[in-house]
C-alpha positions in Angstrom: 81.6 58.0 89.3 83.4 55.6 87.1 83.9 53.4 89.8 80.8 52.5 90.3 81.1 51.0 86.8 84.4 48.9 87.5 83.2 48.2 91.0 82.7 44.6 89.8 86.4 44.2 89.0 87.9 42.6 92.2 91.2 45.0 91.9 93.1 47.4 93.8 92.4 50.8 92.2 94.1 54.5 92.5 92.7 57.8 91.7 95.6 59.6 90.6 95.9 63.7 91.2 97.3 66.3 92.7 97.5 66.3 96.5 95.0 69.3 96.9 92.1 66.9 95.8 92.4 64.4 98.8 90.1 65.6 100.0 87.4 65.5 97.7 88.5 62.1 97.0 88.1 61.2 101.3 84.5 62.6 100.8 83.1 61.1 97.8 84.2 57.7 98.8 81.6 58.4 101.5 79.3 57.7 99.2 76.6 55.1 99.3 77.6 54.3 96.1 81.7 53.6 97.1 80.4 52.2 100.4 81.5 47.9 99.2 85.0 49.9 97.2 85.8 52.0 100.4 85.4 48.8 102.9 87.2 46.2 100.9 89.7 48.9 100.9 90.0 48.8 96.7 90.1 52.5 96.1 93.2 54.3 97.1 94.6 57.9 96.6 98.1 58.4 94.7 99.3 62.0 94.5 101.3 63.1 91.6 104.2 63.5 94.3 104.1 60.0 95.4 104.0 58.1 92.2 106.9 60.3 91.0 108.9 59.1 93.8 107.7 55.8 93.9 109.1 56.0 90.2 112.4 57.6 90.7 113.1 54.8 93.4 112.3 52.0 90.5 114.6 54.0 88.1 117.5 54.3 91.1 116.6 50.2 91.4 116.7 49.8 88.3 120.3 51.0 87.9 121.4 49.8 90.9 120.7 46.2 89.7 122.4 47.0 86.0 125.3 48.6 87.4 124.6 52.0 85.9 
């Protein structure tokens, strides 16, 4: 429900968690309340999973470019 606080904010957003809550993330932004969030398409779901690897591809970047 915090969204509905930050919903004036005109950023892209992530609910981070584990991948077994998806779902529950699919159907709250159902919502009435999400309806202007879920449209504009500034809500999106990150799994724990997925930002690790999005991480460990920065790091392997990261090296790449220093030569480590």
């Amino acid at each position: 429900m915090k969204f509905v606080d930050l919903q004036d904010f005109y950023v892209k957003m992530f609910i981070v968690a584990d991948e077994k809550r998806h779902n529950e993330f699919e159907q709250k932004m159902g919502w009435t309340a999400f309806k202007d969030l879920k449209d504009e398409k500034r809500v999106a779901f990150l799994s724990y999973d997925k930002l690790k690897a999005l991480y460990d591809l920065e790091v392997k970047k990261a090296e790449l470019s220093l030569g480590i």
